[in-house]
PDB file of N, CA, C and O in Angstrom:
ATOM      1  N   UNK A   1      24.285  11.036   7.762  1.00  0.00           N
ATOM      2  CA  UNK A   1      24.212  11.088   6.312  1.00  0.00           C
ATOM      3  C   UNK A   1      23.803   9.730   5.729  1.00  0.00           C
ATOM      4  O   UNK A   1      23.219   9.702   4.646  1.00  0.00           O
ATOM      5  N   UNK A   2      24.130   8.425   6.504  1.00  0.00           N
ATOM      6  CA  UNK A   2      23.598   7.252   5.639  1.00  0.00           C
ATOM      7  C   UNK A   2      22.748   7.335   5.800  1.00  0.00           C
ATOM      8  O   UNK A   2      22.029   7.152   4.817  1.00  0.00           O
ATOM      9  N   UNK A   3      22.085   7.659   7.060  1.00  0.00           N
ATOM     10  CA  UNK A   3      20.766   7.147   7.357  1.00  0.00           C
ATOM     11  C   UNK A   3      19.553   8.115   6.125  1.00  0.00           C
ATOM     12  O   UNK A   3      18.402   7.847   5.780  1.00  0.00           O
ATOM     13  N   UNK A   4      20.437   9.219   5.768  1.00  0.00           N
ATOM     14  CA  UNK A   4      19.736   9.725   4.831  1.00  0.00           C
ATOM     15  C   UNK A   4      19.186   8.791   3.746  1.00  0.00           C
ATOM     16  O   UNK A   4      18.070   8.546   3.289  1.00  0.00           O
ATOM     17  N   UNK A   5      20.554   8.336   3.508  1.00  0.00           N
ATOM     18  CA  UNK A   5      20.226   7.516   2.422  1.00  0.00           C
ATOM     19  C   UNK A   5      19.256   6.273   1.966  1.00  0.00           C
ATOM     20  O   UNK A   5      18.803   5.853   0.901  1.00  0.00           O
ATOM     21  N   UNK A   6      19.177   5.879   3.487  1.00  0.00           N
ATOM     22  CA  UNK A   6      18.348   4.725   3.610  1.00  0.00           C
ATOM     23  C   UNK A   6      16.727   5.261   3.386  1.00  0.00           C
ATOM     24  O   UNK A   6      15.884   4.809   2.611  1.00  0.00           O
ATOM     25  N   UNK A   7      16.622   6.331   4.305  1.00  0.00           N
ATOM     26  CA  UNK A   7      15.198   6.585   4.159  1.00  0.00           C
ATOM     27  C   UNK A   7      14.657   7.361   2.829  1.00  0.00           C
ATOM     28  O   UNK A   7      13.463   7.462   2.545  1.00  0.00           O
ATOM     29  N   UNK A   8      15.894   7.971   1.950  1.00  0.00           N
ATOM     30  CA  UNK A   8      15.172   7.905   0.361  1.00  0.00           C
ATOM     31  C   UNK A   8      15.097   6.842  -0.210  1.00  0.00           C
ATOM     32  O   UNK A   8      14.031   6.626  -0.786  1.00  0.00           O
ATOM     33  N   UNK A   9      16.024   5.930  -0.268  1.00  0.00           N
ATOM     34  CA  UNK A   9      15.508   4.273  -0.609  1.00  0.00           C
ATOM     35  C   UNK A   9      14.475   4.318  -0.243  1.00  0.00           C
ATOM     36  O   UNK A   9      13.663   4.900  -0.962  1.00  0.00           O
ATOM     37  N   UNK A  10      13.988   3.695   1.115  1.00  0.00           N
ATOM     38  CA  UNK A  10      12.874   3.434   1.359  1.00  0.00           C
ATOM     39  C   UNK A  10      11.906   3.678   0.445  1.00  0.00           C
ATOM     40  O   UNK A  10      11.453   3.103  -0.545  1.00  0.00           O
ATOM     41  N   UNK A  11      11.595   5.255   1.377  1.00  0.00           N
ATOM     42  CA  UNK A  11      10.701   5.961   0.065  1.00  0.00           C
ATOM     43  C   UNK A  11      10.665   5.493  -1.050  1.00  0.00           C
ATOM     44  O   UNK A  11       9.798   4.673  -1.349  1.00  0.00           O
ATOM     45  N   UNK A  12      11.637   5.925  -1.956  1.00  0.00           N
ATOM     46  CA  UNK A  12      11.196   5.115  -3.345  1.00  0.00           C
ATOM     47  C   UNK A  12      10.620   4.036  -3.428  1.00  0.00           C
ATOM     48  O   UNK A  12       9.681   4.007  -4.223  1.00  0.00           O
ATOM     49  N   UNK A  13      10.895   2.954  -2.780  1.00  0.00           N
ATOM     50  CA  UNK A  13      10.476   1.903  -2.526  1.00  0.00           C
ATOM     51  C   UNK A  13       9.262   1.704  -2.101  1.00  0.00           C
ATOM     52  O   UNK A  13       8.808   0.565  -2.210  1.00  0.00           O
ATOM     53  N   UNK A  14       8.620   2.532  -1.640  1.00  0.00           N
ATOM     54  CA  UNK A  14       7.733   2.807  -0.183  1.00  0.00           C
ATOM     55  C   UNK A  14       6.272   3.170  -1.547  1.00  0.00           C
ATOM     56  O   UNK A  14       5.135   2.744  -1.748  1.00  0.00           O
ATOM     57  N   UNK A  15       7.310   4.298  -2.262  1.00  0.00           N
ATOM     58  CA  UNK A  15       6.127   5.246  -3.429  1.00  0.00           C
ATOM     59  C   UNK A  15       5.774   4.465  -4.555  1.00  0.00           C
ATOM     60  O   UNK A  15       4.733   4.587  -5.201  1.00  0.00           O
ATOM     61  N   UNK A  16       7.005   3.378  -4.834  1.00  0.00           N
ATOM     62  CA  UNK A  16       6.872   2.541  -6.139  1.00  0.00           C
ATOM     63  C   UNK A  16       6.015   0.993  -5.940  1.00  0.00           C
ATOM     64  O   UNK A  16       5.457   0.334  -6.817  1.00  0.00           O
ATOM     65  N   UNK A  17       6.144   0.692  -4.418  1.00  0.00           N
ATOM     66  CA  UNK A  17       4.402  -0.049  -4.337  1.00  0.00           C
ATOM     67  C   UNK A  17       3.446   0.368  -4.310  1.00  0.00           C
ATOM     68  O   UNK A  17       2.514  -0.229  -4.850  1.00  0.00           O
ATOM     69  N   UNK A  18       3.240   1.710  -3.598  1.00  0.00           N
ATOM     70  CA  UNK A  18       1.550   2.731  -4.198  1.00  0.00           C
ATOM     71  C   UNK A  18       1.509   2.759  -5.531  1.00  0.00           C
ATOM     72  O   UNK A  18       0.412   2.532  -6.040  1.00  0.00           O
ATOM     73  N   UNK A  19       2.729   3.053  -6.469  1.00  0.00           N
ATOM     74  CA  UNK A  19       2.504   3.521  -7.595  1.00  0.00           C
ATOM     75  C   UNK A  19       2.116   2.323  -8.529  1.00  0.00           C
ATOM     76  O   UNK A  19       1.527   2.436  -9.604  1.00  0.00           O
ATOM     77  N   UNK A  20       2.508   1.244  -7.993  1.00  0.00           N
ATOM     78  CA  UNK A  20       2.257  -0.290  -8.578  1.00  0.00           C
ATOM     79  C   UNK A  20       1.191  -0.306  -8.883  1.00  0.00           C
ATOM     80  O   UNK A  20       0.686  -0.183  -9.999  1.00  0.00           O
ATOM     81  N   UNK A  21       0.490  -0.552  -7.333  1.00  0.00           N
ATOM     82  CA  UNK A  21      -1.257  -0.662  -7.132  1.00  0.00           C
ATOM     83  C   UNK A  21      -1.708   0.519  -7.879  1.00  0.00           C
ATOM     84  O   UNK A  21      -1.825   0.104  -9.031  1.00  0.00           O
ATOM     85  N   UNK A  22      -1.967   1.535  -7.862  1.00  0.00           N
ATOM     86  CA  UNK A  22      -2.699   2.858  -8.301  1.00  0.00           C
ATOM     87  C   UNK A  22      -2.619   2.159  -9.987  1.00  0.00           C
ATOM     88  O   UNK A  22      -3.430   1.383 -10.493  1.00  0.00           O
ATOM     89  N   UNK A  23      -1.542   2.652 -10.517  1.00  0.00           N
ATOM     90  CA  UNK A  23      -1.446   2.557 -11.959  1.00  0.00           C
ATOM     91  C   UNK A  23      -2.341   1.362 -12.699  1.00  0.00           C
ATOM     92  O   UNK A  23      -3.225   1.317 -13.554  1.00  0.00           O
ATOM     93  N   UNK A  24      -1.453   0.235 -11.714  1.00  0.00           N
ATOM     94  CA  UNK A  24      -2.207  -1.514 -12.341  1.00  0.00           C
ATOM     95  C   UNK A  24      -3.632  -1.545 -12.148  1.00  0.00           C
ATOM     96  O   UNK A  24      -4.254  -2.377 -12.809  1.00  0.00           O
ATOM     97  N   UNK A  25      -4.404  -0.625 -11.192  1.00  0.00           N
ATOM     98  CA  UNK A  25      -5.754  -0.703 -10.608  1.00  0.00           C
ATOM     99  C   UNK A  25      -6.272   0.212 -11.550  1.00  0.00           C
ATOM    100  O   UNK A  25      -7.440  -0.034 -11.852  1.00  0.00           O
ATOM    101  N   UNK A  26      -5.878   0.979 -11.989  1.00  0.00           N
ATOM    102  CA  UNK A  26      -6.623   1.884 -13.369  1.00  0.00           C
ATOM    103  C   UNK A  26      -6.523   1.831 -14.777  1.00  0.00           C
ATOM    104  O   UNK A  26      -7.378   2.180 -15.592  1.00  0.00           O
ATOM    105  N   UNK A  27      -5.225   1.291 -15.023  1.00  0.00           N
ATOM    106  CA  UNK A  27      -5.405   0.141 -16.383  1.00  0.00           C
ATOM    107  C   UNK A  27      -5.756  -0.977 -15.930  1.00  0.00           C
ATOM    108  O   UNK A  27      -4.945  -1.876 -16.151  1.00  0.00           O
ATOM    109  N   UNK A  28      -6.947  -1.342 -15.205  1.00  0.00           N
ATOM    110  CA  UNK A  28      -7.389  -2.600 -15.344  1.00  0.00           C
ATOM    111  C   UNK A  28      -6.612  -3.999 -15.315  1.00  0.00           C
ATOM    112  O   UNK A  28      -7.088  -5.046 -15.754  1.00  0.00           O
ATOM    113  N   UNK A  29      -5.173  -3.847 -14.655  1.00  0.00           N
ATOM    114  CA  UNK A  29      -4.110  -4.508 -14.507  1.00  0.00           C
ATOM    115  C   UNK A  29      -4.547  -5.495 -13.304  1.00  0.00           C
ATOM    116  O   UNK A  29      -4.562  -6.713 -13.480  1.00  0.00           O
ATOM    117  N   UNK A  30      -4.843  -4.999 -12.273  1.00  0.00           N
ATOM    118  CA  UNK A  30      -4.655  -5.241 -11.122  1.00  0.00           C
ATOM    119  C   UNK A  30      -6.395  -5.005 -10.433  1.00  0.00           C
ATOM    120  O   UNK A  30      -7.057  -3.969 -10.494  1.00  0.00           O
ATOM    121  N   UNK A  31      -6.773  -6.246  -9.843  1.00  0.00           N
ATOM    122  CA  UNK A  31      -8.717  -6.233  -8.881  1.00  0.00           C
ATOM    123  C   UNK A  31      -8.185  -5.664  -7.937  1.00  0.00           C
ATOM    124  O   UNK A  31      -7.131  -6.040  -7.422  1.00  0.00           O
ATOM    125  N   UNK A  32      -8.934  -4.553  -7.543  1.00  0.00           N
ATOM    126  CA  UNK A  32      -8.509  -4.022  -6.605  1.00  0.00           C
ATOM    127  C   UNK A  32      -8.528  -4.958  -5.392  1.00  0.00           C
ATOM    128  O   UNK A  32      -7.602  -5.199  -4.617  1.00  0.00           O
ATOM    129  N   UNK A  33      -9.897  -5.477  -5.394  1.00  0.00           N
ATOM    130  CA  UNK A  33     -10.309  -7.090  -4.296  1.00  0.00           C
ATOM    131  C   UNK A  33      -9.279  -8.241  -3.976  1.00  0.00           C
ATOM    132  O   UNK A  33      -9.414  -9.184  -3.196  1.00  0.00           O
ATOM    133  N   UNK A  34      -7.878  -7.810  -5.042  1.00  0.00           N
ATOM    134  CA  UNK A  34      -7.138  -9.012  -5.084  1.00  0.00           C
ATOM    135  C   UNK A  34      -6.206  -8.978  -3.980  1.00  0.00           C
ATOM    136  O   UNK A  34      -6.020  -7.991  -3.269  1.00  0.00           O
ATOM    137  N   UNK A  35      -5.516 -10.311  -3.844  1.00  0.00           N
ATOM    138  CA  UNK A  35      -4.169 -10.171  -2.835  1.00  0.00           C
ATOM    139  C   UNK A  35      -3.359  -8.996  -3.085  1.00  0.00           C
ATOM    140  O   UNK A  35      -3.209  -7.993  -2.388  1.00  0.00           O
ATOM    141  N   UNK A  36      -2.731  -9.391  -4.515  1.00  0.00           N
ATOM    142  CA  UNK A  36      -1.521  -8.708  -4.587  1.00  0.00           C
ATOM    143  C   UNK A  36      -1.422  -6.900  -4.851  1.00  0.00           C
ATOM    144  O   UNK A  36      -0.404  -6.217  -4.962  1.00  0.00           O
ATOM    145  N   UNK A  37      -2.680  -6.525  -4.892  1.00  0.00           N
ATOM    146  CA  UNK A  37      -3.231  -5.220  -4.832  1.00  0.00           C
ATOM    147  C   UNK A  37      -3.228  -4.633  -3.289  1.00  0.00           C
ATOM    148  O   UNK A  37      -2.655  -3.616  -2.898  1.00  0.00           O
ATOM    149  N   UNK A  38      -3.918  -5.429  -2.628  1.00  0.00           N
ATOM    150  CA  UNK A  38      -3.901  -5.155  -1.027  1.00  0.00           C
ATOM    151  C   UNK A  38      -2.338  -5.288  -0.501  1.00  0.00           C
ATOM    152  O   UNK A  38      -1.844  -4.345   0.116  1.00  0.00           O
ATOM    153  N   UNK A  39      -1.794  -6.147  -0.689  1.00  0.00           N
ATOM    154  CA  UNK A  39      -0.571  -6.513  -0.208  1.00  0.00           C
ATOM    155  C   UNK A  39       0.592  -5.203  -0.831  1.00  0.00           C
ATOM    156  O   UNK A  39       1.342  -4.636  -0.037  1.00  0.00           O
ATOM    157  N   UNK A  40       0.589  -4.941  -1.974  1.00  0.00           N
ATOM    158  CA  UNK A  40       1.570  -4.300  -2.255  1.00  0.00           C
ATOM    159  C   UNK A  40       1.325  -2.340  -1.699  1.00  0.00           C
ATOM    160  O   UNK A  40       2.186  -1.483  -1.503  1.00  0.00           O
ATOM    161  N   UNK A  41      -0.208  -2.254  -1.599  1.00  0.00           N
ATOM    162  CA  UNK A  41      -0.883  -1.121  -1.094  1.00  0.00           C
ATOM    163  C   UNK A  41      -0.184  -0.983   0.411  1.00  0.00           C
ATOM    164  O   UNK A  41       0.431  -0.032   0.892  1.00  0.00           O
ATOM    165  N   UNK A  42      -0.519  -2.336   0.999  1.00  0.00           N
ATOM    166  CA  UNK A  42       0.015  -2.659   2.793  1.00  0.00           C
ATOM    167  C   UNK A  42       1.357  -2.638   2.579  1.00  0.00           C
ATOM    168  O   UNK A  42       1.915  -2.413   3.653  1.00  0.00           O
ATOM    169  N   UNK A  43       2.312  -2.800   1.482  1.00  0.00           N
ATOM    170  CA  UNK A  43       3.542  -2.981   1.523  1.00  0.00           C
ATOM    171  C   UNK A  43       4.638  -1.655   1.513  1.00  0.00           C
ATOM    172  O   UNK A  43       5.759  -1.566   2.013  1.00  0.00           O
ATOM    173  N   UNK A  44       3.788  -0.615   0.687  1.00  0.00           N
ATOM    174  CA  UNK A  44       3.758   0.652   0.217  1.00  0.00           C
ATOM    175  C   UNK A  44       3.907   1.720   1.468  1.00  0.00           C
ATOM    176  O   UNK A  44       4.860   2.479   1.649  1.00  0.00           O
ATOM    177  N   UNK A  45       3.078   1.628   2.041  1.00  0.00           N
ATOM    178  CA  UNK A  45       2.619   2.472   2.825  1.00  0.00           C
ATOM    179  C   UNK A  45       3.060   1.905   4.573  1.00  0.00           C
ATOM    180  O   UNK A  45       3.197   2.724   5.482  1.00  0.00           O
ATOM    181  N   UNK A  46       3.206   0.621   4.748  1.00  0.00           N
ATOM    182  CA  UNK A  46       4.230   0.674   6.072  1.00  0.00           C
ATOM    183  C   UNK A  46       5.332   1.376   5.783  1.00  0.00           C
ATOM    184  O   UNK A  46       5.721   2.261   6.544  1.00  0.00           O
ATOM    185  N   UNK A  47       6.014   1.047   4.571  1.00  0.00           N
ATOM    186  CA  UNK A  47       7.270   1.410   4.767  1.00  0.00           C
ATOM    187  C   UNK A  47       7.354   3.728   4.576  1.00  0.00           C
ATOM    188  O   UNK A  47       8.133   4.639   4.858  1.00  0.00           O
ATOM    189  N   UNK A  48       6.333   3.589   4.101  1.00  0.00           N
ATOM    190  CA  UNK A  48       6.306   5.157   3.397  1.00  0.00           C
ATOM    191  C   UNK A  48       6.092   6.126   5.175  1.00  0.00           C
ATOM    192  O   UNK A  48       6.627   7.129   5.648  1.00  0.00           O
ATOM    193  N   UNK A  49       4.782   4.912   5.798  1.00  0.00           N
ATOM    194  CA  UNK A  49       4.600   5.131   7.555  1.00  0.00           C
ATOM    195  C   UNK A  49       6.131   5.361   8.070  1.00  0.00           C
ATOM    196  O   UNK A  49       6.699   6.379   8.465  1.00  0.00           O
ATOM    197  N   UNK A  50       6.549   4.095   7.920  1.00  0.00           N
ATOM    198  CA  UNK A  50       8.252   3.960   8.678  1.00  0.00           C
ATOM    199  C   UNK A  50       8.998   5.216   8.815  1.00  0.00           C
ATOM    200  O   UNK A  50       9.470   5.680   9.853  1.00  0.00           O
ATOM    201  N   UNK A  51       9.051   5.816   7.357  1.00  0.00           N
ATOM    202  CA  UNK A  51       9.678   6.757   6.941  1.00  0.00           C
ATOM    203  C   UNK A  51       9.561   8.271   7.452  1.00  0.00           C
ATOM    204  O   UNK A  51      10.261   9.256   7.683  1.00  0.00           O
ATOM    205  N   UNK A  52       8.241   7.834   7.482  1.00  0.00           N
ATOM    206  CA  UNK A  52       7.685   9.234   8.352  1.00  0.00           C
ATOM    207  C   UNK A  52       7.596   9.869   9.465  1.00  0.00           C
ATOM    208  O   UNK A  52       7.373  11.073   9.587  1.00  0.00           O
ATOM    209  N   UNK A  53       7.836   8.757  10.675  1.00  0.00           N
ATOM    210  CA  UNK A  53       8.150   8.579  11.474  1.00  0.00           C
ATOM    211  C   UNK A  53       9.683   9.486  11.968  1.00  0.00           C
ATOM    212  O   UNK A  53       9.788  10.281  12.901  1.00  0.00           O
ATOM    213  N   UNK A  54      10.416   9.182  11.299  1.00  0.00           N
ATOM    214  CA  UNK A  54      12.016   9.772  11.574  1.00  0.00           C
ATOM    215  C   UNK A  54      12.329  10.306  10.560  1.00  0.00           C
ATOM    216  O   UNK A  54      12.520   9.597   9.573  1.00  0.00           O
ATOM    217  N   UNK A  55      12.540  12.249  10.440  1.00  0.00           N
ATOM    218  CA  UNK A  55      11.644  12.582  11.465  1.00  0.00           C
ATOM    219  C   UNK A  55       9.924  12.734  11.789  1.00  0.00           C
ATOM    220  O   UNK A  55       9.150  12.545  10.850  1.00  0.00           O
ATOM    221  N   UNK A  56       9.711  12.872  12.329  1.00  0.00           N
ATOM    222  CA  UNK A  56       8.143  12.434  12.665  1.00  0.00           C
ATOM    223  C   UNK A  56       7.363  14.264  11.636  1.00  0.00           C
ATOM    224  O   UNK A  56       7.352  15.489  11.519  1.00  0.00           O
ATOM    225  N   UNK A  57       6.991  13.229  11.310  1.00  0.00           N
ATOM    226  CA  UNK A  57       5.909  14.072  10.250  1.00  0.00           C
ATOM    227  C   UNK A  57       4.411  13.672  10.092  1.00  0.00           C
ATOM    228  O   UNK A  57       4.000  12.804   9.322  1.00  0.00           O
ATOM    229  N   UNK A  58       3.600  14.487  10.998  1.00  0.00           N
ATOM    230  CA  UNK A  58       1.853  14.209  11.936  1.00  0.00           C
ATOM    231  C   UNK A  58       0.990  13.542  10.313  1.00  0.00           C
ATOM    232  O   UNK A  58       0.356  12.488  10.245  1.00  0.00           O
ATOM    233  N   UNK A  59       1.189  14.353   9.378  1.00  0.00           N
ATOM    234  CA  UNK A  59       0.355  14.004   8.573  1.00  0.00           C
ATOM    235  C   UNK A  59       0.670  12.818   7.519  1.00  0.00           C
ATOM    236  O   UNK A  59      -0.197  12.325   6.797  1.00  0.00           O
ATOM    237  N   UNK A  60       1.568  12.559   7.526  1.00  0.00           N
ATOM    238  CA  UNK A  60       2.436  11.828   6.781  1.00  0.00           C
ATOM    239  C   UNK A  60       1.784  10.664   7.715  1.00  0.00           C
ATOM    240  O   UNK A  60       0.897   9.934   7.271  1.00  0.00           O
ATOM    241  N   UNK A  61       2.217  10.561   8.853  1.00  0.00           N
ATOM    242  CA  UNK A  61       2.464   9.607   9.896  1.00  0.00           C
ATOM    243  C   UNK A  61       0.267   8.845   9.786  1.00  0.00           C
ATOM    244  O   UNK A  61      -0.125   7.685   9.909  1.00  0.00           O
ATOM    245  N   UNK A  62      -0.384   9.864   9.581  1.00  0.00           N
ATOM    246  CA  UNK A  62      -1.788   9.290   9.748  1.00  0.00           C
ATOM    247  C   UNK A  62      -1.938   9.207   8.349  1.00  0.00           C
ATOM    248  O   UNK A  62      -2.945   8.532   8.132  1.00  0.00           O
ATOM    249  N   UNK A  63      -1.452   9.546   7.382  1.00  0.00           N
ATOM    250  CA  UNK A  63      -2.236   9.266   5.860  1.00  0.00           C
ATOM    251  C   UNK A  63      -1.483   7.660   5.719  1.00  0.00           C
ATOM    252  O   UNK A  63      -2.215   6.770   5.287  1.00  0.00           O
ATOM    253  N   UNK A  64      -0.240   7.352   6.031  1.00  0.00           N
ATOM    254  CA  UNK A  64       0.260   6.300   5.622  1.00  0.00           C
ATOM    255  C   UNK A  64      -0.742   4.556   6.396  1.00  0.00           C
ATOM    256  O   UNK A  64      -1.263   3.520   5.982  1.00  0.00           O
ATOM    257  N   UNK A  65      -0.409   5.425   7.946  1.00  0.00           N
ATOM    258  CA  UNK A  65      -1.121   4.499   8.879  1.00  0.00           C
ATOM    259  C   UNK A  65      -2.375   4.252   8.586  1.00  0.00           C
ATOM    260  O   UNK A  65      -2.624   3.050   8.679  1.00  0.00           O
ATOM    261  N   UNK A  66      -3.437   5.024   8.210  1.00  0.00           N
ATOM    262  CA  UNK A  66      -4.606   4.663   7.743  1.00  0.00           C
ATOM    263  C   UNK A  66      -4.300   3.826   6.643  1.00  0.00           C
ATOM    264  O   UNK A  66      -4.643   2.653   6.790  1.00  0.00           O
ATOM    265  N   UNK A  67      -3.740   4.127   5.573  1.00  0.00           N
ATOM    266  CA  UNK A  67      -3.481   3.277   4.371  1.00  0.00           C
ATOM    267  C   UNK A  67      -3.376   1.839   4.709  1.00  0.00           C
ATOM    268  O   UNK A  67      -3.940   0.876   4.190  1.00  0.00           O
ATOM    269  N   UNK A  68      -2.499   1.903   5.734  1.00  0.00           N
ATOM    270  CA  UNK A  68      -1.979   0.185   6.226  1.00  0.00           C
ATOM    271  C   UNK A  68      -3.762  -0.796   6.968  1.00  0.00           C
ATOM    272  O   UNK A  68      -4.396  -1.836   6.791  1.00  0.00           O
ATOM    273  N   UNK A  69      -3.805   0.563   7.864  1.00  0.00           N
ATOM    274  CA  UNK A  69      -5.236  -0.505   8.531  1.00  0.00           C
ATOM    275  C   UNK A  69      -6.501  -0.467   7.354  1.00  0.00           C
ATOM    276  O   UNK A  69      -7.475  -1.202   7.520  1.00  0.00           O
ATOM    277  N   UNK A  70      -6.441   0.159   6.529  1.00  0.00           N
ATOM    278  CA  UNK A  70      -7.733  -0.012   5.352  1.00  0.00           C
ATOM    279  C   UNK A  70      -7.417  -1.232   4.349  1.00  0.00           C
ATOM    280  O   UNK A  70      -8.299  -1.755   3.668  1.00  0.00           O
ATOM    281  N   UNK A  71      -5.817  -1.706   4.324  1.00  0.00           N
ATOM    282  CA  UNK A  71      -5.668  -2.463   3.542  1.00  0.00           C
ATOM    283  C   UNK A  71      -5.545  -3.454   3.914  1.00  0.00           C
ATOM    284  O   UNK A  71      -5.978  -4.405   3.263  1.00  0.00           O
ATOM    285  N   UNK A  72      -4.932  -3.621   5.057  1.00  0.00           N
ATOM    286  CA  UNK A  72      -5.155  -4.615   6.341  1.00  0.00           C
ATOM    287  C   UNK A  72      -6.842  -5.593   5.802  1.00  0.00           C
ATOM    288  O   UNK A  72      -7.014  -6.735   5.376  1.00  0.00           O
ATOM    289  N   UNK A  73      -7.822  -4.421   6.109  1.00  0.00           N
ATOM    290  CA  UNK A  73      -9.111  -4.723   6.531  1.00  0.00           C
ATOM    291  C   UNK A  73      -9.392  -5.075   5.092  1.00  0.00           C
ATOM    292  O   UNK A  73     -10.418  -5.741   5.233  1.00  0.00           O
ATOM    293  N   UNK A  74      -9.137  -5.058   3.773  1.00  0.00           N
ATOM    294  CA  UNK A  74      -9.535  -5.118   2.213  1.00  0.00           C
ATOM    295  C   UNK A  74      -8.973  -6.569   2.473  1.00  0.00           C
ATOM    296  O   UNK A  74      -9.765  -7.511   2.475  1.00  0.00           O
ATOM    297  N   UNK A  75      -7.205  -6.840   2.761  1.00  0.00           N
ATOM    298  CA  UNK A  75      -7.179  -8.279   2.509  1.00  0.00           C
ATOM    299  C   UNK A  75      -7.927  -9.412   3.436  1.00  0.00           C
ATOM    300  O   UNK A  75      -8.361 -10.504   3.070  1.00  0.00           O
ATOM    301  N   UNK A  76      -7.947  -8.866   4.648  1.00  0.00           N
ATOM    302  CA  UNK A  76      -8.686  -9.858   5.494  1.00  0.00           C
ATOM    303  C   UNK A  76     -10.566 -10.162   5.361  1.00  0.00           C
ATOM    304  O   UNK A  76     -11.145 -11.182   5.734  1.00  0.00           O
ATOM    305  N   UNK A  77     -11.170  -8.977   4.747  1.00  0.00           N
ATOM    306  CA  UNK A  77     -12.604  -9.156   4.055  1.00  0.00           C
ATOM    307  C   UNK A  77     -12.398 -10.025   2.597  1.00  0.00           C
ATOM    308  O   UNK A  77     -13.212 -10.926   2.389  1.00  0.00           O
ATOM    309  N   UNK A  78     -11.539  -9.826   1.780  1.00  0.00           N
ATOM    310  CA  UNK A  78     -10.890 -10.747   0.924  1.00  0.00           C
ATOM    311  C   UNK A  78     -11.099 -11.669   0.874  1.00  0.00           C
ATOM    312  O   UNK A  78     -11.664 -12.291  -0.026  1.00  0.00           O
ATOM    313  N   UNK A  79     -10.384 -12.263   2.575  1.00  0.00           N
ATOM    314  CA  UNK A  79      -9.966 -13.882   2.305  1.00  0.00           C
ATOM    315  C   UNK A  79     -11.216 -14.563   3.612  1.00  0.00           C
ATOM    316  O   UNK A  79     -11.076 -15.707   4.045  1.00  0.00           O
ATOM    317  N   UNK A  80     -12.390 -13.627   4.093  1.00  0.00           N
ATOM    318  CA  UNK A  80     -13.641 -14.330   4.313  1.00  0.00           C
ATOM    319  C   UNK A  80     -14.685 -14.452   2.918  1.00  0.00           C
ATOM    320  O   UNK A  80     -15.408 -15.447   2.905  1.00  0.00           O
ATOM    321  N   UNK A  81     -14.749 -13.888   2.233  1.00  0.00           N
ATOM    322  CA  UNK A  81     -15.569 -13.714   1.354  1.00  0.00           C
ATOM    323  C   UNK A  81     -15.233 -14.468   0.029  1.00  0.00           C
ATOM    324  O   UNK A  81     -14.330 -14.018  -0.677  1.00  0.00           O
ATOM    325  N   UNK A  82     -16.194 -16.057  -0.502  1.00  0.00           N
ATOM    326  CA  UNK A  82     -15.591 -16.486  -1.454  1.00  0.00           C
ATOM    327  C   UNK A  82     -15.302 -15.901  -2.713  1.00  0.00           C
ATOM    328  O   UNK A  82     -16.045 -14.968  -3.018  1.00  0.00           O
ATOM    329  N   UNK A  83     -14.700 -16.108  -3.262  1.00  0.00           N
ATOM    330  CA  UNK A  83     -14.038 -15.442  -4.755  1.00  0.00           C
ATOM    331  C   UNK A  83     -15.410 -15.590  -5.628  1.00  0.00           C
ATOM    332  O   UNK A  83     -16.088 -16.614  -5.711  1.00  0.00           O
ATOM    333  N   UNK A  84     -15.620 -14.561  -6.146  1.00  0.00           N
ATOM    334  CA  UNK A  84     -16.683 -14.218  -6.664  1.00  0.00           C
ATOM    335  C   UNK A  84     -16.192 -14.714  -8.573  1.00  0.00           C
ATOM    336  O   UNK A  84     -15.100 -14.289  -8.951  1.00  0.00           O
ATOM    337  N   UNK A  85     -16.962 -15.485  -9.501  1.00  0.00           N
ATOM    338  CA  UNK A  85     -16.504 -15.669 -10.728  1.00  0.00           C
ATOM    339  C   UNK A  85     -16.588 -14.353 -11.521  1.00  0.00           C
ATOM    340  O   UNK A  85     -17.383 -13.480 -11.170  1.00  0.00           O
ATOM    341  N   UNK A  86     -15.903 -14.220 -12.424  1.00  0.00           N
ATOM    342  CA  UNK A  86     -16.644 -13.047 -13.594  1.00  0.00           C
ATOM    343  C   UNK A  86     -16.082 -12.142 -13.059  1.00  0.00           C
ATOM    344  O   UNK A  86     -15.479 -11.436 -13.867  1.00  0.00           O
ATOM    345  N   UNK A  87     -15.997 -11.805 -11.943  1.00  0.00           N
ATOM    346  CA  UNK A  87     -15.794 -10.760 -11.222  1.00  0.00           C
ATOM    347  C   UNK A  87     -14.479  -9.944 -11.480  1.00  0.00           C
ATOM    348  O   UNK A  87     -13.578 -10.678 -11.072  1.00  0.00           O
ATOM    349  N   UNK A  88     -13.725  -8.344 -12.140  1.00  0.00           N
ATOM    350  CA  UNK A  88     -12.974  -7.601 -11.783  1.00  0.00           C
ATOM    351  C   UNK A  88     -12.241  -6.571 -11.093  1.00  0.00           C
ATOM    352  O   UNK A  88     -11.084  -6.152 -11.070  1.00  0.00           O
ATOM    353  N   UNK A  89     -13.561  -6.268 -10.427  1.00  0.00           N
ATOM    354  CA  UNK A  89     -13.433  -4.837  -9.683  1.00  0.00           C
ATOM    355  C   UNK A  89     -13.076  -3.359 -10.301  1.00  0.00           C
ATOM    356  O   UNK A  89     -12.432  -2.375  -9.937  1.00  0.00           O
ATOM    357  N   UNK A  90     -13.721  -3.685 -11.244  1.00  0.00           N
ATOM    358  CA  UNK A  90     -13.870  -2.714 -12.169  1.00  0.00           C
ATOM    359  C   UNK A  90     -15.506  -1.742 -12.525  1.00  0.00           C
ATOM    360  O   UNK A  90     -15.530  -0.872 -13.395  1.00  0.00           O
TER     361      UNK A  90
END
C-alpha cells in the first residue's frame, strides 16, 4: 500500500514536468531549444518511465523512454550549437 503511494506521487510529479514544458512551450513561456524545457521534459518522463515500469506497462514503458532519449538528444544538440540571437522557437 505505500508503495502505492509513492508511485502516484511520482506520477504527479512525473505529469506536472510534462505539463510545465507543454503549457510554457505554447504560451510562448518557455524555447523549446532551451535548457530548462529539455531538462524538465527529461525530468518528466524518467520519472513517469520509472513508474511504468512497476507494474510494467509495454506502452507506457516506450512512450516515456523515447521521451527521455529525444530530449536527451534536444539538450545535447543544444549545447553544440551556438545560441542563436533573436531567436524563440516559436
Amino acid at each position: 500500500m505505500h508503495s502505492d503511494y509513492i508511485n502516484q506521487a511520482l506520477s504527479l510529479v512525473g505529469a506536472a514536468c510534462i505539463l510545465i514544458g507543454y503549457v510554457g512551450h505554447q504560451l510562448h513561456w518557455l524555447d523549446s531549444e532551451g535548457a530548462f524545457y529539455n531538462v524538465i521534459n527529461l525530468v518528466g518522463a524518467a520519472v513517469l518511465g520509472w513508474v511504468a515500469l512497476f507494474p510494467f506497462k509495454i506502452g507506457f514503458v516506450i512512450l516515456e523512454f523515447t521521451w527521455v532519449v529525444v530530449s536527451i538528444y534536444a539538450l545535447l544538440k543544444s549545447r553544440r550549437s551556438p545560441a542563436k540571437a533573436g531567436t524563440s522557437g516559436r
